[in-house]
C-alpha positions in Angstrom: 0.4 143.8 93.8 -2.0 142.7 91.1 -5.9 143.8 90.9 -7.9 141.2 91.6 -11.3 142.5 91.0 -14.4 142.0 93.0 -13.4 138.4 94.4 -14.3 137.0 97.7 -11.2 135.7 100.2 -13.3 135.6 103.7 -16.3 135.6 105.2 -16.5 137.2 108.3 -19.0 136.0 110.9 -20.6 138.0 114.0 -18.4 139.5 116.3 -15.3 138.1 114.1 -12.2 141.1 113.4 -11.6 141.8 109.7 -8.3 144.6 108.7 -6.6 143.7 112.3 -3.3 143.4 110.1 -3.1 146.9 108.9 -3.4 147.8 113.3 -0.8 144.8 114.3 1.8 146.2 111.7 0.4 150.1 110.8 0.7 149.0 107.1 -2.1 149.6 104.3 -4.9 147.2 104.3 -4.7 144.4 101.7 -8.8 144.1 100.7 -11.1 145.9 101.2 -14.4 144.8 102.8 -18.1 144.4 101.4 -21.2 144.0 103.5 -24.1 141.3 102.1 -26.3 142.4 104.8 -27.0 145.6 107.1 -23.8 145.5 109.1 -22.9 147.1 112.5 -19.0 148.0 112.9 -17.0 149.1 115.5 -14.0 150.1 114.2 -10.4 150.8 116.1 -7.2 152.6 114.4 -4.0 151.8 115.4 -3.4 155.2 117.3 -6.4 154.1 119.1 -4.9 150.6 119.9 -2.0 152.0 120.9 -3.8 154.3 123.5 -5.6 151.2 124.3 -2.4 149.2 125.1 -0.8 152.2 127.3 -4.4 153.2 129.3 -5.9 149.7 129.7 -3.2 146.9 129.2 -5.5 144.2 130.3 -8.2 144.8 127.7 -5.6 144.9 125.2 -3.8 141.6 125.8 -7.6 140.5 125.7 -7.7 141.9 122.6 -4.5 140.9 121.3 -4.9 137.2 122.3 -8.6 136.7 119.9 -6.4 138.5 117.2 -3.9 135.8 117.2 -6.5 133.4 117.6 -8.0 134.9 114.6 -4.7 135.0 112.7 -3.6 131.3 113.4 -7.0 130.1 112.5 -7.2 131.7 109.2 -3.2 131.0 108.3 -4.2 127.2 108.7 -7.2 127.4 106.8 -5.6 129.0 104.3 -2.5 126.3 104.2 -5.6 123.9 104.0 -6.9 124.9 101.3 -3.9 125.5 99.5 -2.5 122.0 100.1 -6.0 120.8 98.5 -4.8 122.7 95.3 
């Protein structure tokens, strides 16, 4: 995969996931993320996921539905904008 320099794909808003794609499919991330402002993070591996989805499977389906929110909404943003191309 190419180097694409310092180039901005997403904005991420409060409370919004970023890297859930290296968790769903334990494969390195694909960017790497800059803060504009003082940011809070809470951050979540995929062992701890995992742990999550064995100990607590409730709170992980909760999880797991906002990522595929997350995921649809930003696949049809993205097949916006690239139809607008």
């Amino acid at each position: 995969m190419g180097y694409l320099g310092e180039t901005t794909i997403a904005q991420i808003n409060p409370g919004e996931f970023f890297g859930e794609m290296a968790v769903i499919d334990c494969s390195p991330r694909s960017a790497t993320a800059k803060a504009a402002f003082d940011t809070e993070l809470m951050e979540m591996s995929a062992e701890n996921f995992a742990l999550l989805k064995k100990e607590y499977p409730s709170v992980a389906i909760k999880i797991m539905d906002l990522l595929l929110r997350l995921l649809s909404a930003r696949l049809r943003t993205t097949t916006l904008k690239m139809l607008k191309k």
